[in-house]
C-alpha positions as CSV (number, residue, x, y, z in Angstrom):
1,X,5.6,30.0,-130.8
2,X,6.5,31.1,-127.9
3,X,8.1,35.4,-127.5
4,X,10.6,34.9,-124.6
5,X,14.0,33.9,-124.9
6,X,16.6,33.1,-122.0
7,X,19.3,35.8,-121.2
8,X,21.8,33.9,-119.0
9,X,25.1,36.4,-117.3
10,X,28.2,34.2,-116.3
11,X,31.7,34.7,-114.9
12,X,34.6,32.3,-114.4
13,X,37.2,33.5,-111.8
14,X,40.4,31.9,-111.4
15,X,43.3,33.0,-109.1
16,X,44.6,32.1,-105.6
17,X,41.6,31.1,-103.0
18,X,42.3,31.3,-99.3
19,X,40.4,31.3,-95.7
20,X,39.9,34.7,-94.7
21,X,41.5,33.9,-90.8
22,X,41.1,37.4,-89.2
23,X,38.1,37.5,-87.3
24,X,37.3,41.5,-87.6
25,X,37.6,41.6,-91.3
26,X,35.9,38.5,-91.8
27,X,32.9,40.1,-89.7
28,X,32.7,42.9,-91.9
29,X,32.9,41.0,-95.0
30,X,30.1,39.2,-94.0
31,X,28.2,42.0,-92.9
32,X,28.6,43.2,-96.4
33,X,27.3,40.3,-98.5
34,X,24.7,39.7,-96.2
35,X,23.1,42.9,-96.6
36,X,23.3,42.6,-100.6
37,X,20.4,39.4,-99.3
38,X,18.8,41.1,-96.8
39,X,16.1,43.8,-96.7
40,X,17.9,45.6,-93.7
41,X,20.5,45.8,-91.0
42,X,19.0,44.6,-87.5
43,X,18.5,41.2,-89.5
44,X,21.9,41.2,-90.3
45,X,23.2,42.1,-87.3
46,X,20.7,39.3,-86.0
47,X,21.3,36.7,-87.7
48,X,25.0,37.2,-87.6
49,X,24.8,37.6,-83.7
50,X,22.9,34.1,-83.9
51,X,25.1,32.2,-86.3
52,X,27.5,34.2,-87.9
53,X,30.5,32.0,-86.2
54,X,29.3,29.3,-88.1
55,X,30.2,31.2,-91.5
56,X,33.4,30.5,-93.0
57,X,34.8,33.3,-95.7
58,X,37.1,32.7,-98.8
59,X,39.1,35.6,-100.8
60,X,40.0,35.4,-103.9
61,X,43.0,36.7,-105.8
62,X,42.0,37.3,-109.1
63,X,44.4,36.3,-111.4
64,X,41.9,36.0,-114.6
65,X,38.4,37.0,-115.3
66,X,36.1,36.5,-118.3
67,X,32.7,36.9,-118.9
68,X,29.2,37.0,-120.5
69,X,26.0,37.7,-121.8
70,X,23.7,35.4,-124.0
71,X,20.2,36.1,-125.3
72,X,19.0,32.5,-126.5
73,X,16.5,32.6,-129.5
């Protein structure tokens, strides 16, 4: 038999979803997730530079929020 089990983390969001249309705050909210992906800056600043025109950003308004964590055995 085998010893691991699956741990799985979720989260369902729901709220108010919109376009984020301002083109200076949308460049530093992709700067930010981008660097949680990758492994420093002059990428980001890179690949952003190359493409980052092409990315289109969403913000959420949280209006509920549940979560959680399962250990399958």
């Amino acid at each position: 038999k085998e010893s691991w089990a699956p741990f799985v983390q979720s989260a369902v969001v729901f709220g108010r979803c919109r376009p984020v249309k301002d083109g200076p705050k949308a460049a530093v909210l992709l700067k930010q997730l981008a660097m949680k992906y990758y492994p420093d800056e002059q990428l980001v600043d890179d690949e952003i530079a190359h493409a980052g025109k092409n990315a289109q950003l969403f913000e959420i308004k949280i209006e509920h929020l549940s979560g959680k964590e399962v250990q399958e055995r």
